[in-house]
TORDODREN-812948 format. One record per residue (C-alpha): residue number from 0; x, y, z. Coordinates in Angstrom, 1 decimal, m for minus. Layout:
// residues N
TILUM  pos  xx  yy  zz
TILUM  NUM  X  Y  Z
...
This chain:
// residues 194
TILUM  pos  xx  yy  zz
TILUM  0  0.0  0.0  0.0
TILUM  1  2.8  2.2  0.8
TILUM  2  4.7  1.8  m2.7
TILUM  3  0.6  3.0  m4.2
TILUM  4  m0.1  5.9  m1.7
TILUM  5  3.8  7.2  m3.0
TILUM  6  2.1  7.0  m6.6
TILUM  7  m0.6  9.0  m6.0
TILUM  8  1.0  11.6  m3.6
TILUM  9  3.3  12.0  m6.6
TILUM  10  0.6  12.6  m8.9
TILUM  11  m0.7  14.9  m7.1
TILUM  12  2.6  16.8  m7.2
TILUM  13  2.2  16.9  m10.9
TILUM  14  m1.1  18.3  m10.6
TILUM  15  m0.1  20.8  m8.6
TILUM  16  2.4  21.9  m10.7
TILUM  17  m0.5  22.0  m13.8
TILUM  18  m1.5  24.6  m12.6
TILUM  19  1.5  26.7  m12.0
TILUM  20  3.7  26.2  m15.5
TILUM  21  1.7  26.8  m19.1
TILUM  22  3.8  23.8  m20.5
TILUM  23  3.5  21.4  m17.9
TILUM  24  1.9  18.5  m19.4
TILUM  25  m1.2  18.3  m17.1
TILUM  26  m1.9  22.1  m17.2
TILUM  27  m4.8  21.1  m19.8
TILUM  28  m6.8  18.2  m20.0
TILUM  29  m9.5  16.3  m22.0
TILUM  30  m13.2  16.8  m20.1
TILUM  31  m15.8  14.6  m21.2
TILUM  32  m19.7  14.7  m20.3
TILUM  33  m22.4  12.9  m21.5
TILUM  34  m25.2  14.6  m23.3
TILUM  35  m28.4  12.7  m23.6
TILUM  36  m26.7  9.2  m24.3
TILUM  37  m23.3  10.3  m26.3
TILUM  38  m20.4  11.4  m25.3
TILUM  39  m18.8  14.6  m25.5
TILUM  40  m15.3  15.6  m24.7
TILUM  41  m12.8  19.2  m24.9
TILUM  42  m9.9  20.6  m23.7
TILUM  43  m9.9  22.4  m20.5
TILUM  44  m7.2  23.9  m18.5
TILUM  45  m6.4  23.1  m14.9
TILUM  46  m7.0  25.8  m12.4
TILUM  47  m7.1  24.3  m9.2
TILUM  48  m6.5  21.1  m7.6
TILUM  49  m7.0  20.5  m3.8
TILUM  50  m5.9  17.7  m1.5
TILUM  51  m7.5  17.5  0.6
TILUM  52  m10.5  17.5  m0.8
TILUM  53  m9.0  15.2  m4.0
TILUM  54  m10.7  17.5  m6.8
TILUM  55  m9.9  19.8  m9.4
TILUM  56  m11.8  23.0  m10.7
TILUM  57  m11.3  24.6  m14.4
TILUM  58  m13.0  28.2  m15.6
TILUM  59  m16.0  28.3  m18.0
TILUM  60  m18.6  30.4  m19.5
TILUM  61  m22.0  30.0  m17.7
TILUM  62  m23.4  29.9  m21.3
TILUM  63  m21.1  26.9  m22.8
TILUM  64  m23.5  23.5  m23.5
TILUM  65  m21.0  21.8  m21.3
TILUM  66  m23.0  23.8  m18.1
TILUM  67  m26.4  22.3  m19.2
TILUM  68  m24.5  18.6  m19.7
TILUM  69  m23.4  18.7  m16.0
TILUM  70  m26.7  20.4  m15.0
TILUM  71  m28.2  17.3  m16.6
TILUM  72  m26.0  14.7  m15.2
TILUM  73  m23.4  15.7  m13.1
TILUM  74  m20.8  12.6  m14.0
TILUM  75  m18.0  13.4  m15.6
TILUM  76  m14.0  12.2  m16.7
TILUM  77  m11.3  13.6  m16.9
TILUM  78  m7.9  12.5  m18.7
TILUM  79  m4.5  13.9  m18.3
TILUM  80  m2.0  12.4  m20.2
TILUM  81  2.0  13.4  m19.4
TILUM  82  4.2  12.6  m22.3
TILUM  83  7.4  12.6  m21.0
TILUM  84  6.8  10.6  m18.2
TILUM  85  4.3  8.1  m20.3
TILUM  86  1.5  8.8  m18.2
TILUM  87  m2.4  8.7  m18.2
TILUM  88  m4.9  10.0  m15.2
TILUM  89  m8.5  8.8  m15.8
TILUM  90  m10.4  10.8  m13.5
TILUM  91  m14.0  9.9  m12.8
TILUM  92  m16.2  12.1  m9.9
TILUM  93  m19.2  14.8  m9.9
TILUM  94  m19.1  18.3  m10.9
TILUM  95  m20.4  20.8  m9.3
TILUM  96  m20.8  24.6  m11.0
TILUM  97  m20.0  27.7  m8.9
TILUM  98  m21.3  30.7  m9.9
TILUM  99  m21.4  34.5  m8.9
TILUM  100  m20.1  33.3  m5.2
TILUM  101  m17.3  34.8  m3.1
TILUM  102  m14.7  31.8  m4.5
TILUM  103  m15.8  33.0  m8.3
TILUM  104  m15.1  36.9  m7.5
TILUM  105  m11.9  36.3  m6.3
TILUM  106  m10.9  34.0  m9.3
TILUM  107  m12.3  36.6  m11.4
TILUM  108  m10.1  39.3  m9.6
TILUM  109  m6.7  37.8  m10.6
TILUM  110  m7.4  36.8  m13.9
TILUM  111  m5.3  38.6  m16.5
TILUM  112  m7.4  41.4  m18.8
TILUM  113  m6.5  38.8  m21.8
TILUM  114  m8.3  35.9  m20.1
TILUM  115  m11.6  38.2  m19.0
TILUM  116  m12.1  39.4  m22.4
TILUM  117  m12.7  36.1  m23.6
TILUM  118  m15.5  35.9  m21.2
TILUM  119  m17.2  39.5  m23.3
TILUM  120  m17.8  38.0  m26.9
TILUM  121  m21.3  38.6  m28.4
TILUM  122  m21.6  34.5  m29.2
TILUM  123  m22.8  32.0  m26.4
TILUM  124  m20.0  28.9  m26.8
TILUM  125  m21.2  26.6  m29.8
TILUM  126  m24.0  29.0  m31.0
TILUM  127  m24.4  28.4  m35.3
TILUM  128  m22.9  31.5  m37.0
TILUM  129  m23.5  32.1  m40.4
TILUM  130  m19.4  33.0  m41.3
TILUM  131  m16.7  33.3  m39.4
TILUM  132  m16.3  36.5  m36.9
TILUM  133  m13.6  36.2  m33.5
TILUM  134  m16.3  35.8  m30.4
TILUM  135  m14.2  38.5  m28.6
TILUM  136  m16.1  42.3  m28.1
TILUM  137  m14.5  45.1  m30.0
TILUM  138  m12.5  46.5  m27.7
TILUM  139  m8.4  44.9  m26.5
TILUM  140  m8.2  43.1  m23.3
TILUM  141  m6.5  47.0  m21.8
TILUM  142  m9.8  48.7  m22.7
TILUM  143  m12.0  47.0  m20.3
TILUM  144  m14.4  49.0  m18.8
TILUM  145  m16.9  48.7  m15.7
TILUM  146  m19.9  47.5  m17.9
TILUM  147  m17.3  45.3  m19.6
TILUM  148  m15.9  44.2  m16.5
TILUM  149  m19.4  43.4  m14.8
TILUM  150  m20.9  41.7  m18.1
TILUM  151  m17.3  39.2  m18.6
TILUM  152  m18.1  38.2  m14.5
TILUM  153  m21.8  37.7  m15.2
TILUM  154  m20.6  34.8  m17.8
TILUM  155  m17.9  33.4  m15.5
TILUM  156  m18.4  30.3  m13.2
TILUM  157  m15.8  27.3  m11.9
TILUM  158  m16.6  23.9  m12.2
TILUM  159  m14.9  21.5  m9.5
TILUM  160  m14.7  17.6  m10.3
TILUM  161  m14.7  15.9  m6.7
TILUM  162  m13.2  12.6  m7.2
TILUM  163  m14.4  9.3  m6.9
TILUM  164  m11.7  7.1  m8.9
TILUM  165  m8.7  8.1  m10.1
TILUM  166  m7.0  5.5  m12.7
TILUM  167  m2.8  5.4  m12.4
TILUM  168  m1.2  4.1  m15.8
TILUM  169  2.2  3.9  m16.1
TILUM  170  3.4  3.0  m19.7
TILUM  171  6.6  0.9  m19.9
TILUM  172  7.9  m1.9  m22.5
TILUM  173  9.1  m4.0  m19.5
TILUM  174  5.2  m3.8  m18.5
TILUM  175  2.7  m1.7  m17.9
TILUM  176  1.5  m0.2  m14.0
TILUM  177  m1.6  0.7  m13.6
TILUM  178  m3.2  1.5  m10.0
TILUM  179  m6.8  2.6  m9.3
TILUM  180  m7.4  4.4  m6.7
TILUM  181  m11.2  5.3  m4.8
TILUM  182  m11.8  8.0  m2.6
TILUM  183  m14.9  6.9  0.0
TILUM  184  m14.2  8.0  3.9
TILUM  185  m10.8  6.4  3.2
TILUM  186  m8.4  6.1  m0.1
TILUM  187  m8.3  2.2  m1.7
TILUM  188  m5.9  1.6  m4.2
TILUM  189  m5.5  m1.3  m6.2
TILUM  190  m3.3  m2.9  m8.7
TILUM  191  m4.9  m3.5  m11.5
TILUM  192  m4.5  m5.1  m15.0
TILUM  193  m3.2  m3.2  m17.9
């Protein structure tokens, strides 16, 4: 058990570490969600990841059809997959949306004017447009004004995935490892066949 808990504290490292360096390899990921009985999946980028807790949180717009998939059904994956370590996360848990609270205003706060403005575009995420225009407002991310400021918040929310199985692969040509670990009152990890 000891050699399994090292895994995962190590992983956890790495998340951590998504979300401080741009080119770390888990600083995005692949969400998916089901809508009605199909699968759909997108990038996302890693925002927060807590411990204790054992989830992580990415930014959204209120208005993207992802928010009505986890309004629907609230099960969701994740996958991070590190490259240069030959490394796949499979993330399974519940999200849960946050929206216009005192955690999204001071996420919204520190956010850089060039991630707020992409908050201020005319088009809801994924709405049909008849040719192709840049869903950003016409102003630059330095010309953000009160009205802009309060409209680009009104379309923010965080979504936080609360783990309930995290799947460890390790890819090797001597043999694959592969762990999964399940997070009740207590953490179980398992090895498990590749």
């Amino acid at each position: 058990m000891k050699e399994r808990l090292k895994i995962l504290e190590n992983e956890c490292d790495e998340l951590d570490a998504g979300i401080k360096k741009a080119r770390h390899e888990y600083h995005s990921f692949i969400l998916s969600t089901l809508r009605g009985d199909s699968p759909e999946s997108r990038t996302v980028i890693l925002r927060d990841f807590n411990k204790t807790h054992y989830s992580i949180a990415f930014h959204s717009d209120i208005r993207s059809t992802k928010i009505n998939d986890i309004k629907l059904n609230n099960s969701v994956s994740a996958l991070f997959y590190d490259r240069s370590r030959r490394m796949q996360l499979r993330i399974s848990g519940k999200a849960t949306i946050e929206y216009e609270n005192t955690v999204t205003k001071q996420y919204w706060s520190i956010m850089t004017p060039e991630s707020k403005v992409c908050y201020m575009g005319p088009f809801r995420p994924s709405k049909k447009i008849s040719s192709f225009k840049p869903n950003l407002p016409d102003i630059t991310p330095y010309q953000i004004n009160s009205e802009y400021e309060k409209l680009g918040y009104s379309r923010f929310c965080r979504i936080i995935i609360k783990m309930q199985k995290l799947d460890w692969l390790s890819l090797h040509h001597t043999g694959h490892k592969r762990v999964l670990f399940t997070f009740n009152n207590q953490i179980d990890a398992e090895w498990i066949a590749s």
